[in-house]
Structures are given as C-alpha cells and as structure tokens.
C-alpha positions, -999 to +999 in steps of 0.1 A: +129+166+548+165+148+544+167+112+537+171+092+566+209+092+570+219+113+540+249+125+557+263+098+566+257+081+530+272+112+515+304+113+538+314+078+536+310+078+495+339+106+498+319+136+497+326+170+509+303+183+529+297+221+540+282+223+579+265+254+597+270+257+635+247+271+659+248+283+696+222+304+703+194+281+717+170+293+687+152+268+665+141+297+643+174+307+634+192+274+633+161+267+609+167+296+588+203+291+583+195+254+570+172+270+548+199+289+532+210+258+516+235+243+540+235+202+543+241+196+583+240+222+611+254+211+646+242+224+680+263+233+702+253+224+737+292+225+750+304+259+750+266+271+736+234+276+755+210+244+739+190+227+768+174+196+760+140+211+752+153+233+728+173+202+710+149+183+702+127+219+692+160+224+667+166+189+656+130+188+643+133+220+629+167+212+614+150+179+596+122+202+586+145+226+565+162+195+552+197+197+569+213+164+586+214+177+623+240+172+644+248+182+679+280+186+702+278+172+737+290+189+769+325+179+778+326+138+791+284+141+792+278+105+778+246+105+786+235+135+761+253+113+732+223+088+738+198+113+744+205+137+714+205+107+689+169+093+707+155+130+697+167+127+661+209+142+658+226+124+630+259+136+639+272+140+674+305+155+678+324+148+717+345+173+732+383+165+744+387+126+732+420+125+742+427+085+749+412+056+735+395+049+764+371+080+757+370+072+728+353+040+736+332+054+762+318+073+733+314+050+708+296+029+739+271+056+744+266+061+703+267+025+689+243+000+698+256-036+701+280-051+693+299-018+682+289+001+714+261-002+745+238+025+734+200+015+744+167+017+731+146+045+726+145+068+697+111+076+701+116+111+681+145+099+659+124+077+638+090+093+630+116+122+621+138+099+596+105+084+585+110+047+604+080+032+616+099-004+623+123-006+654+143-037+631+152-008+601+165+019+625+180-005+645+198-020+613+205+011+603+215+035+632+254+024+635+264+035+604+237+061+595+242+080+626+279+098+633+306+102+661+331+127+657+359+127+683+376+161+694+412+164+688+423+194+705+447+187+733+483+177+732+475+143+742+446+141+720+474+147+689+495+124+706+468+095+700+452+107+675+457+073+654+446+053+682+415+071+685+409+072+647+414+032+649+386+028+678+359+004+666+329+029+664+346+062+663+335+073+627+358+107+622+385+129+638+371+166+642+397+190+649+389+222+674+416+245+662+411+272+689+415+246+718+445+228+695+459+262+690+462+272+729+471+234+742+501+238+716+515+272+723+511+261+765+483+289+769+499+317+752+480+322+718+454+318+701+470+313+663+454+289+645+481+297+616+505+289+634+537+265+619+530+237+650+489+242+644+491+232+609+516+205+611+493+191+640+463+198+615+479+177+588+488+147+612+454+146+625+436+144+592+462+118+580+456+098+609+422+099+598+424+091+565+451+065+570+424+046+593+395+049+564+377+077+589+367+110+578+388+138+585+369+171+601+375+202+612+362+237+626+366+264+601+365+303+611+346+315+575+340+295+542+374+308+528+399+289+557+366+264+546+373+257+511+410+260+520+408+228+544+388+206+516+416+209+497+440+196+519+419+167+521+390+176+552+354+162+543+333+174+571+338+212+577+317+235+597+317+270+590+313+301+611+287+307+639+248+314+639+262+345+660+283+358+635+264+353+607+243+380+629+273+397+641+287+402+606+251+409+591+247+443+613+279+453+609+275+453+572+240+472+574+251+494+600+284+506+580+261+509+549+238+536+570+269+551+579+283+561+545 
C-alpha cells in the first residue's frame, strides 16, 4: 500500500507525476491498471459511470495496488468532495471552477477548518492510509489530500489566476476537450489548436506563478511527456476504456494479418 499522502508529498517537492484515469465503474480493472506501475488513478464519477459503492470498492482497491487514488466529482456536487475523501480519495479533481466563488465552495467542502468547512468522518480514509488517531489525519488531511479545479470554460481562463490564488485550492487541472469547444464557440474539438495552447500556457502559468501545481488531461503518454516539458506536474493519461479499446484493436489486427 502507498504511504499515507505520497502524492501529495511527491507533487509539492516538484515532482512529475504520471496519472491513470478510469470510467468504467470496475475495481478490477482500475486495480489492474495501478498494478501496471502507475502512481495515482482518478475515478471518474462526472462524465463516467462510478456510484458511491463502487468508489469506495475502487479507492480500496486503488490503495491495495499502491496508487494514490483520486476521484472527479459530478459537476457543482459538493457533497461527493466530502464523501469521496471520507472513503479514502487523495485527490479530487471539480468540474467547471469557473469563479472564485466555486472555487471556495470547493475548497469549503475539501479543507477542514480554518482553510475550508469540511466535517468529520473518514471512517474508511484512515484505516486505509494506516491512521488509527483522529489528531494525525486531522493534522494531516489539508495538505495530504488534493483539490484540483477545472479550467475549461472561457470564464474559467478568464480567472484562472484568481482561482489559482484561492486559499485551499491546491492545483489548476486543465480539461482540454471542454477548453477546446468553449474557445472555438462550439465548433471544434482541436485541442492543437493556436488559441488552445496559448490558453494552455496561461493557465499553467497562472498556476505556477501562484506556487500551485499545474495539471492537465492528456489524450496518450506522448501529448503526456510533451506537457511535462512545458512545465505540467500532474498529468493523466488516456482512459481505462481505451487502454481496452486500443488492446483489441491491436490483437484483432494481429489475427487479421
């Protein structure tokens, strides 16, 4: 099992750190892919199909494999943030921060006093990070646990310093598919777009310029590797579903030679 915290130790020492990211609602697999070697996996319970019971079924099997887990909330569902970190997430990435006024009502549900309002009861969390007094994981939980604010709307690029500056809100995590179509007014999808990668640039600086870490969404580990060069710490990589996708295309093209 991971160190209590790891992740967090690890990204704010200036480390770069590789992420899977699953949406099937599948312990097994999210567990298998950990087991691969990655260092964090997030669960996507926005735009994937994770229910609470099968959180906390993937969180524990995410801890198990010895990956950080991480999960991303439904869109403005605060009261997940609290839940998901009770059951054990590390990381928990919000949807569509777009002012700072969400992003203090996600720092609120994240942070427990004085950073934020979040209230008692990780139950799961600490048997899982090994914490058998409330005093450590309370002393503990608001820098050892993560919140990653969305940037993926026009507005959201717009105050993308002001987020980055909210007491509590620990990195800017860019969603370049959402970024891509809010900046070309619905008509594209280019992530490689000129006004996409400008955007890109000004949001990781913004992070970096308020001593947060700067994250992002990446398609495959080569558009990966490309975005820790230009300075992105926190990068997730591909799907669960195609790492299946791509793995029976490969066999069934091999059969087919």
């Amino acid at each position: 099992m991971p160190d209590a915290f790891s992740l967090a130790r690890r990204l704010r020492a200036g480390e770069t750190v590789f992420s899977a990211w699953c949406s099937a609602a599948s312990p097994l697999v999210a567990e298998t892919i950990a087991r691969a070697g990655y260092e964090a996996a997030i669960l996507d319970s926005q735009h994937g199909v994770w229910d609470m019971g099968s959180l906390i079924a993937g969180i524990g099997a995410l801890h198990h494999a010895g990956a950080s887990p991480g999960v991303r909330v439904p869109l403005n569902d605060y009261a997940s943030v609290s839940r998901a970190l009770d059951c054990g997430a590390e990381t928990i990435i919000a949807p569509m921060i777009n002012t700072p006024a969400d992003a203090r009502a996600f720092a609120a549900a994240a942070k427990y006093p004085p950073l934020g309002e979040r209230s008692w009861g990780p139950l799961r969390a600490m048997p899982l990070q090994g914490r058998t007094v409330t005093t450590d994981y309370l002393r503990e939980a608001n820098d050892g646990t993560l919140t990653l604010a969305m940037i993926e709307t026009r507005t959201a690029l717009e105050n993308a310093a002001a987020v980055a500056a909210t007491p509590g809100i620990d990195a800017l995590f860019i969603g370049p598919y959402d970024l891509s179509t809010a900046l070309s007014n619905g008509a594209a999808q280019d992530i490689d777009a000129p006004e996409v990668e400008e955007a890109i640039d000004r949001i990781g600086e913004a992070a970096r310029k308020a001593g947060k870490i700067p994250g992002i969404y990446c398609r495959d580990a080569e558009r990966a590797l490309a975005m820790a060069k230009r300075g992105f710490r926190f990068l997730t990589v591909g799907s669960d579903l195609g790492l299946v996708r791509d793995g029976a295309l490969a066999q069934l093209q091999a059969l087919k030679r």
